[in-house]
Kinemage of the C-alpha trace (Angstrom):
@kinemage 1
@onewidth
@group {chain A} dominant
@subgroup {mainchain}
@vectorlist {calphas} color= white
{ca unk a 1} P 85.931 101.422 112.303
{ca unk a 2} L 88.093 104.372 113.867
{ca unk a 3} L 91.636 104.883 112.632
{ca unk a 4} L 93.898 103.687 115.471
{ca unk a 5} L 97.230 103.918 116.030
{ca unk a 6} L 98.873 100.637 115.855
{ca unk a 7} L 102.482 99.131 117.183
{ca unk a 8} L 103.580 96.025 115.670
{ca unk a 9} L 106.710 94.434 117.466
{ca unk a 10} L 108.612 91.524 115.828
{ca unk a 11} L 106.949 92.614 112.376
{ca unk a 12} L 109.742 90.780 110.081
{ca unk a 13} L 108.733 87.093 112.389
{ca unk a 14} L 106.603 84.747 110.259
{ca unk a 15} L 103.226 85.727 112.539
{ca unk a 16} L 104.730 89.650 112.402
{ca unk a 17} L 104.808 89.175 109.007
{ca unk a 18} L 101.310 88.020 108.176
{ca unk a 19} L 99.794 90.440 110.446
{ca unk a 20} L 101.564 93.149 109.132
{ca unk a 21} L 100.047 92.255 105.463
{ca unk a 22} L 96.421 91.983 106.942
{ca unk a 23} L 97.209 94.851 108.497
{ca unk a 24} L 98.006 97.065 105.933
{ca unk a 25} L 96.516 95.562 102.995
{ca unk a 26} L 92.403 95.172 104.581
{ca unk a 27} L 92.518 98.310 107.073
{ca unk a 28} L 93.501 102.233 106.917
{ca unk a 29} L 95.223 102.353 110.955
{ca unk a 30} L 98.076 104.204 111.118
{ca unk a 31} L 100.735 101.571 111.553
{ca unk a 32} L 104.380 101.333 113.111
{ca unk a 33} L 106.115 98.409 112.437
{ca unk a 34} L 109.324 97.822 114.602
{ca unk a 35} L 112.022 95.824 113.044
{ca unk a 36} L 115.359 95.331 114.009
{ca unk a 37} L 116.118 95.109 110.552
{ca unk a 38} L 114.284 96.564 107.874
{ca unk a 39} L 115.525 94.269 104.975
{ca unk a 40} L 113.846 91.242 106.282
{ca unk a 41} L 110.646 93.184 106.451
{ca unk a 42} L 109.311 91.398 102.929
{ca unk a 43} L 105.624 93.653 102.892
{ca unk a 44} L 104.956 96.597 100.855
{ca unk a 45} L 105.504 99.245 104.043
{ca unk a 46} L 104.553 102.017 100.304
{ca unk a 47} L 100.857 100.117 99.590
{ca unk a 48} L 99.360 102.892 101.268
{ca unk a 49} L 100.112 106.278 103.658
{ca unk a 50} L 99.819 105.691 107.719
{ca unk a 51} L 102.881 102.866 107.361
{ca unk a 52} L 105.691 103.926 109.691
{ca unk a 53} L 109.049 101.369 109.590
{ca unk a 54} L 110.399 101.489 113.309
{ca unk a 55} L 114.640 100.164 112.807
{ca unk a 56} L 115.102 99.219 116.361
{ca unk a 57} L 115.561 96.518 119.135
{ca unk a 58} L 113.406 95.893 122.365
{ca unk a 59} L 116.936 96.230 123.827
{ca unk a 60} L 116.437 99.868 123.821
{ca unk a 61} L 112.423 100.153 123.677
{ca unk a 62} L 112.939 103.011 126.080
{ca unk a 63} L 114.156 105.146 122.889
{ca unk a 64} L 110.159 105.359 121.846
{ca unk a 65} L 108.930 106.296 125.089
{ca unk a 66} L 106.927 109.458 123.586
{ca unk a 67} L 105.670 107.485 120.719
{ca unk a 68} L 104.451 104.532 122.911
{ca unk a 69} L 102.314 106.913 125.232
{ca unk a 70} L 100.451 107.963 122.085
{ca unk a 71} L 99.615 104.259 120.916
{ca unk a 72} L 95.781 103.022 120.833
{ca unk a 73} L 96.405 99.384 120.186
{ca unk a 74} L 99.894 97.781 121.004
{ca unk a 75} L 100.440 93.991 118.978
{ca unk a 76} L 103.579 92.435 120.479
{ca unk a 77} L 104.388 89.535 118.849
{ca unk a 78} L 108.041 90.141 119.498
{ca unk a 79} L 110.379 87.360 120.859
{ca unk a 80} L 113.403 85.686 121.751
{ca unk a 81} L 113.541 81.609 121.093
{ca unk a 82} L 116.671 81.351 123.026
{ca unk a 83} L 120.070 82.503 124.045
{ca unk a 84} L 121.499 85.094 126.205
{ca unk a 85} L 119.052 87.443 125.600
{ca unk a 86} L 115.898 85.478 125.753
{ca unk a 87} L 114.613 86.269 129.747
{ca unk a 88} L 115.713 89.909 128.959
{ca unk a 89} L 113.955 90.794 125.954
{ca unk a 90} L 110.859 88.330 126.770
{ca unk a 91} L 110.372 89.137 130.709
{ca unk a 92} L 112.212 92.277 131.262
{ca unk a 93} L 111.633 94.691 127.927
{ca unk a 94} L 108.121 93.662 127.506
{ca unk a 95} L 107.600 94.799 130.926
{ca unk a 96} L 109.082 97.820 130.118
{ca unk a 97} L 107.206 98.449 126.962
{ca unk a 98} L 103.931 98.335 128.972
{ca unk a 99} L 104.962 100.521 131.153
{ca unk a 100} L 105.340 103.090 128.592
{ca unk a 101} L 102.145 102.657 127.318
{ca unk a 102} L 99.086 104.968 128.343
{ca unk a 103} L 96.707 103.410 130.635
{ca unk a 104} L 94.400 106.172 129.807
{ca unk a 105} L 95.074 106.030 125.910
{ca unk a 106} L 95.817 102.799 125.083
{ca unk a 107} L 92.840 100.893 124.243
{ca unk a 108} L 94.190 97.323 124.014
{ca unk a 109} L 97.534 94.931 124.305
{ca unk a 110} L 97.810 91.986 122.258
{ca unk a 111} L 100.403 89.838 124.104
{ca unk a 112} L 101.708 86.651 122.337
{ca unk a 113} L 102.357 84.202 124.427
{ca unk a 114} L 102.570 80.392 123.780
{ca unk a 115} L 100.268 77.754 124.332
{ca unk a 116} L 103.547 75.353 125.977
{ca unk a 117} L 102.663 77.448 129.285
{ca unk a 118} L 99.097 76.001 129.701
{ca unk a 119} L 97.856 73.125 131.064
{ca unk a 120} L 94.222 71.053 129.313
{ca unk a 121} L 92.053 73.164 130.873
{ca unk a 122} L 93.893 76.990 130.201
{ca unk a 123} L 95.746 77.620 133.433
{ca unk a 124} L 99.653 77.594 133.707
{ca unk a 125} L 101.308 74.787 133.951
{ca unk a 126} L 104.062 75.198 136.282
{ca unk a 127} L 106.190 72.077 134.398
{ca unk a 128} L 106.796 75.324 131.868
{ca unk a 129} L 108.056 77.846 134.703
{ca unk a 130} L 110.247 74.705 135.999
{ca unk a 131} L 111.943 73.189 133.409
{ca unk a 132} L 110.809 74.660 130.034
{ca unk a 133} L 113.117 75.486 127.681
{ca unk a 134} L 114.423 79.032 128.271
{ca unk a 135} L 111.328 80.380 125.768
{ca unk a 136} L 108.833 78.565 127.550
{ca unk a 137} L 110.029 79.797 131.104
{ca unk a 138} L 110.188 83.390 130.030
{ca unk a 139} L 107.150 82.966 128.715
{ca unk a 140} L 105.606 81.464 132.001
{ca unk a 141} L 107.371 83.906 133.917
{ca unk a 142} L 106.282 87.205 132.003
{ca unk a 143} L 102.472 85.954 132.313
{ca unk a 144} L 103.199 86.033 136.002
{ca unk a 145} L 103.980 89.549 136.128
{ca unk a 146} L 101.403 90.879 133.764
{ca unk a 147} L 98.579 91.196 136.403
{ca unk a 148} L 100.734 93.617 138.508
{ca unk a 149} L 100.762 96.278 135.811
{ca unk a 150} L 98.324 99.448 135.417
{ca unk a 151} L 97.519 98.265 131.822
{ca unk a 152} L 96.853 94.853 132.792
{ca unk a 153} L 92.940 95.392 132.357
{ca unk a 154} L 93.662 96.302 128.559
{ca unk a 155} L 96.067 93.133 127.823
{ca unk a 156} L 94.169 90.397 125.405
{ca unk a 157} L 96.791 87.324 125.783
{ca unk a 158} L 96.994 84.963 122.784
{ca unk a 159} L 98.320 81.464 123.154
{ca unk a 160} L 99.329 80.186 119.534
{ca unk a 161} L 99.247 76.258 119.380
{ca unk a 162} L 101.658 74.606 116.715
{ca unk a 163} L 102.188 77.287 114.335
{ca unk a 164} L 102.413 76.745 110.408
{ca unk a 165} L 102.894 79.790 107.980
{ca unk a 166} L 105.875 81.198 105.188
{ca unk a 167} L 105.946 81.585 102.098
{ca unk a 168} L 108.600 83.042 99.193
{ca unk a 169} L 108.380 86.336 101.260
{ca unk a 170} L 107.874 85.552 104.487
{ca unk a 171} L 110.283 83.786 107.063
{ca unk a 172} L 108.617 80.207 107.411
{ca unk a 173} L 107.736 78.670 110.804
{ca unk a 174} L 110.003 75.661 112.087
{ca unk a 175} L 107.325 73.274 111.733
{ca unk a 176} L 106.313 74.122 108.220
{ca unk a 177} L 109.658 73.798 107.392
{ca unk a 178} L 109.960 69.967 108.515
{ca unk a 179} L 106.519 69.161 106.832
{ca unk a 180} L 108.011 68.353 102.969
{ca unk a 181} L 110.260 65.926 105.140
{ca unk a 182} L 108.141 64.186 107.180
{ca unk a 183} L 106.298 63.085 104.107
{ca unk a 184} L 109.253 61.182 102.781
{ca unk a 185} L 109.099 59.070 105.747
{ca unk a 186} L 105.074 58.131 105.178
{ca unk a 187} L 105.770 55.084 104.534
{ca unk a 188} L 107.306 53.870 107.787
{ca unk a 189} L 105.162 56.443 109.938
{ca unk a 190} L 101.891 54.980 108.311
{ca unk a 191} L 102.137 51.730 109.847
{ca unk a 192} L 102.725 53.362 113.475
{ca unk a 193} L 100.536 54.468 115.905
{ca unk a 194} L 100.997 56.609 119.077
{ca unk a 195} L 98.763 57.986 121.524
{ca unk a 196} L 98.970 62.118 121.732
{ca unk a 197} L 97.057 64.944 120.150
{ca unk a 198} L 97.514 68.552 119.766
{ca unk a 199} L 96.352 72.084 117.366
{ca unk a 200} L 97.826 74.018 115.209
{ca unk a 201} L 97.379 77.426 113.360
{ca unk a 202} L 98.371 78.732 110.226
{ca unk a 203} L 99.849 82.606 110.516
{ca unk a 204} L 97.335 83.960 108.045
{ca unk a 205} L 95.000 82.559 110.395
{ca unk a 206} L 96.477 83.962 113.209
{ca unk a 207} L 96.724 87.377 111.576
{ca unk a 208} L 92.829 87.447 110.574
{ca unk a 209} L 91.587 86.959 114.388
{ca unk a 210} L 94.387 89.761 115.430
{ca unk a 211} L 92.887 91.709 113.043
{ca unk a 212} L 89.267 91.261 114.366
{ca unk a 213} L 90.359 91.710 118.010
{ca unk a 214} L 92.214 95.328 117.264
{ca unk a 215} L 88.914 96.158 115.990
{ca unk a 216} L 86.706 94.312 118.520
{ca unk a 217} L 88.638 94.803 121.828
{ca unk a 218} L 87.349 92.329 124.617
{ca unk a 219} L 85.017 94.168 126.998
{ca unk a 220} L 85.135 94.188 130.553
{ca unk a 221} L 83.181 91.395 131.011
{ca unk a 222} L 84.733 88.784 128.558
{ca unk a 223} L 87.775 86.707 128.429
{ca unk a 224} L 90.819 88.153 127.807
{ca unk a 225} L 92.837 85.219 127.108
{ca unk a 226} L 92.653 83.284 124.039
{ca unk a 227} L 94.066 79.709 122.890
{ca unk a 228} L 94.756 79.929 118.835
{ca unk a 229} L 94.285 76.824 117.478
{ca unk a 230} L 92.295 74.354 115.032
{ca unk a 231} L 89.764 72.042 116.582
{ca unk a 232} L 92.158 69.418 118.409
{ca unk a 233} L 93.520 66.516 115.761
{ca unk a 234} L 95.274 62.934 117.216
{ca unk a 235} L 98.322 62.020 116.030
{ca unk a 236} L 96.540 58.876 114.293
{ca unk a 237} L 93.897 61.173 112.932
{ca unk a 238} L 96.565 63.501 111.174
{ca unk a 239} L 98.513 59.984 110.233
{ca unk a 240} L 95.512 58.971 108.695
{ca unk a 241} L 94.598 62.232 106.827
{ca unk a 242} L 98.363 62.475 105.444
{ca unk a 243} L 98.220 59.369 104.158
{ca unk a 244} L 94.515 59.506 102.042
{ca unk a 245} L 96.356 62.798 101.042
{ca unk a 246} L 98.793 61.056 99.609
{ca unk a 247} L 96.983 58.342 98.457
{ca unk a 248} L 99.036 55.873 100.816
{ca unk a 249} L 96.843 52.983 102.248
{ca unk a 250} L 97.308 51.883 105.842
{ca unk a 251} L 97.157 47.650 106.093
{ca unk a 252} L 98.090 47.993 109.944
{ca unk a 253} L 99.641 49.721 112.518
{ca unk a 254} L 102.002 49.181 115.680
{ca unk a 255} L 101.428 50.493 118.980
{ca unk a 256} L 104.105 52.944 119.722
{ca unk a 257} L 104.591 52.887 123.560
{ca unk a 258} L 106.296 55.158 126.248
{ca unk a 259} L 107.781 52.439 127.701
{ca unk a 260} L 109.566 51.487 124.458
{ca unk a 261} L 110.272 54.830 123.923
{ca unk a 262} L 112.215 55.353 127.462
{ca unk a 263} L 114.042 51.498 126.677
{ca unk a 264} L 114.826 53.130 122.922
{ca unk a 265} L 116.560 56.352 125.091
{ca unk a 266} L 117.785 54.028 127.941
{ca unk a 267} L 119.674 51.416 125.416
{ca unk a 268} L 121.498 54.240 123.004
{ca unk a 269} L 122.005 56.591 126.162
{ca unk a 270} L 119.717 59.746 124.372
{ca unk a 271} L 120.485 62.654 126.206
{ca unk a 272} L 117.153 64.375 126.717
{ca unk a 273} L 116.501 67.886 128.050
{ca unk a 274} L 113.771 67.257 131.417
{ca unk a 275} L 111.263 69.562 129.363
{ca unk a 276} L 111.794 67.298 126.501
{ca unk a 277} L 111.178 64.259 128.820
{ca unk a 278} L 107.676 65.876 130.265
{ca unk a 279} L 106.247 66.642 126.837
{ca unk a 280} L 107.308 62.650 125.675
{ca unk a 281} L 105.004 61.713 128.737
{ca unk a 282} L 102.270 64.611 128.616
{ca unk a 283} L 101.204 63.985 124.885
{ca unk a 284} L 97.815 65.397 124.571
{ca unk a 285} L 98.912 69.386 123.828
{ca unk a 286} L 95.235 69.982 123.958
{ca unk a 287} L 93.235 73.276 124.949
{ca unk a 288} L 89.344 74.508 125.867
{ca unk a 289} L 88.027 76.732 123.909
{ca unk a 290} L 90.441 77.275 121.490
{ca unk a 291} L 89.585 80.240 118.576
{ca unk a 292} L 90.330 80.564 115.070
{ca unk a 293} L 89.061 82.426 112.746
{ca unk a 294} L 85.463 80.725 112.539
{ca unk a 295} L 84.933 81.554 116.121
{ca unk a 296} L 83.950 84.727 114.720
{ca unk a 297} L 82.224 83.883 111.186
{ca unk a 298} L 84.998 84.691 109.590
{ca unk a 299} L 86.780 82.141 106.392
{ca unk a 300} L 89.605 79.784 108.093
{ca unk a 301} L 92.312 79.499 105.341
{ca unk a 302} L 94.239 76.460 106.730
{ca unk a 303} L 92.007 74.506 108.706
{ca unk a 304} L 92.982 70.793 107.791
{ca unk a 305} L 96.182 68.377 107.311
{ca unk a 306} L 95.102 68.366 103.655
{ca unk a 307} L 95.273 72.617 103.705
{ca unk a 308} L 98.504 71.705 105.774
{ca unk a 309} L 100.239 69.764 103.078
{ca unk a 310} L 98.779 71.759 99.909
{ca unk a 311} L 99.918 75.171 101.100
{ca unk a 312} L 103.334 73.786 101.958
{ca unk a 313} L 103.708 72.742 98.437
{ca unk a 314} L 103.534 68.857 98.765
{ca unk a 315} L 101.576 67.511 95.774
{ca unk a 316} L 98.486 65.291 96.450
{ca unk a 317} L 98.623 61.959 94.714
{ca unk a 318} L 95.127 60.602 96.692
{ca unk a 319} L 94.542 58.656 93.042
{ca unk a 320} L 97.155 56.152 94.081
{ca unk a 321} L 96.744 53.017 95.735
{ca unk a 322} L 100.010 51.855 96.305
């Protein structure tokens, strides 16, 4: 493979960080890694020469105009998950950034999106532009925009489902971090059952199909938009893994209902955001198509609720019977 010359925005995230790794660990590309701050950056950035540490903000992406016109591939996994300066950074500077980019030069965009802006069969779901959380609808709203650019033949957009990853040097994701503590409460949430399914997608997972898409960029003719997920899993199905994982039998199991759910909100007067109201009654966060790192022959490393639970440190105890 050629040496290219590689931006990484949002390198110090949890997917920045595991991409970063991959990225300078299994390839020789001459790398710049923007950060706003460098101290959160937990990867060796000395491993090897070609590792550049950009101390910046998309704020003020306009400061590496001249460097971005000289970038081959351009990763930007950079985001805001809320707050004033969520539709700026995630609408407005990403624009910007690929406008500074080379058409001519510039040989591909990776653009992370989310998956919470597509509908079951990949197209956007306009619930996400309405009433998604401010992420969601700068996320929908940025996708809208991205055909009207000169680079937009050369922008690969990934969708990450429900994403796992973190570790003692990287920043975990908010679902991993909930994991150890929904296991505490197996032995209530064995005996349920709801109706709802959904993927997820570890970050080292993530980070091995970046890497194979910076070196085999979409052609013309093939997709350029990609759902990053696990095969699809039902709630009951992960229920029922968990549990065999933890050697926790299941005697029976209660319907859990949306109309009990809306009484349950109704009686104790929940307050509950309208995007948090559409998911309750969408349930099946399910995608076509969606790519991991088998799609392309390559080793998945956290492919199952078992991998789930044993990279997030909770012991197995399947022995038991109790």
């Amino acid at each position: 493979m050629s040496q290219k010359r590689i931006l990484v925005t949002g390198a110090s995230g949890c997917i920045g960080h595991y991409l970063a790794e991959a990225l300078i660990q299994e390839t020789d590309h001459e790398l710049y890694l923007l950060v706003r701050n460098p101290k959160k950056l937990q990867v060796n950035t000395q491993a090897r020469l070609g590792i550049t540490v950009l101390q910046g903000d998309m704020q003020q992406i306009s400061q590496y105009a001249e460097l971005l016109s000289t970038i081959d591939t351009a990763v930007l996994t950079a985001t805001a998950w809320g707050g004033d300066e969520t539709f700026n950074i995630n609408v407005n500077k990403t624009l910007e950034l690929l406008k500074l980019l080379d058409p001519e030069r510039c040989e591909q965009v990776i653009y992370f999106s989310t998956a919470s802006v597509l509908d079951r069969h990949n197209q956007p779901l306009k619930e996400a532009g309405e009433i998604g959380t401010d992420y969601v609808s700068s996320k929908y709203k940025c996708l809208q925009q991205l055909p009207k650019l000169a680079i937009a033949p050369k922008i690969t957009t990934v969708f990450p489902t429900l994403v796992l990853g973190g570790d003692a040097n990287k920043p975990y994701s908010h679902l991993t971090s909930g994991i150890p503590e929904v296991t505490k409460y197996i032995n209530i949430i064995r005996f349920l059952q709801a109706d709802g399914s959904f993927h997820f997608i570890h970050g080292r997972d993530i980070a091995t199909t970046i890497r194979y898409l910076i070196d085999y960029p979409p052609t013309e003719r093939e997709p350029r938009k990609f759902v990053l997920g696990q095969k699809q899993l039902t709630v009951n199905q992960a229920v029922e893994e968990v549990c065999a994982y933890l050697g926790k039998k299941i005697y029976f199991r209660i319907p859990l209902s949306i109309s009990l759910a809306n009484l349950i909100i109704a009686v104790f007067r929940i307050q509950m955001a309208a995007w948090d109201r559409f998911c309750m009654g969408y349930r099946h966060f399910t995608y076509e198509n969606a790519i991991n790192p088998a799609s392309f022959g390559l080793p998945n490393y956290c492919a199952t609720m078992s991998d789930v639970l044993k990279i997030s440190g909770v012991k197995s105890s399947a022995v038991k019977t109790n």
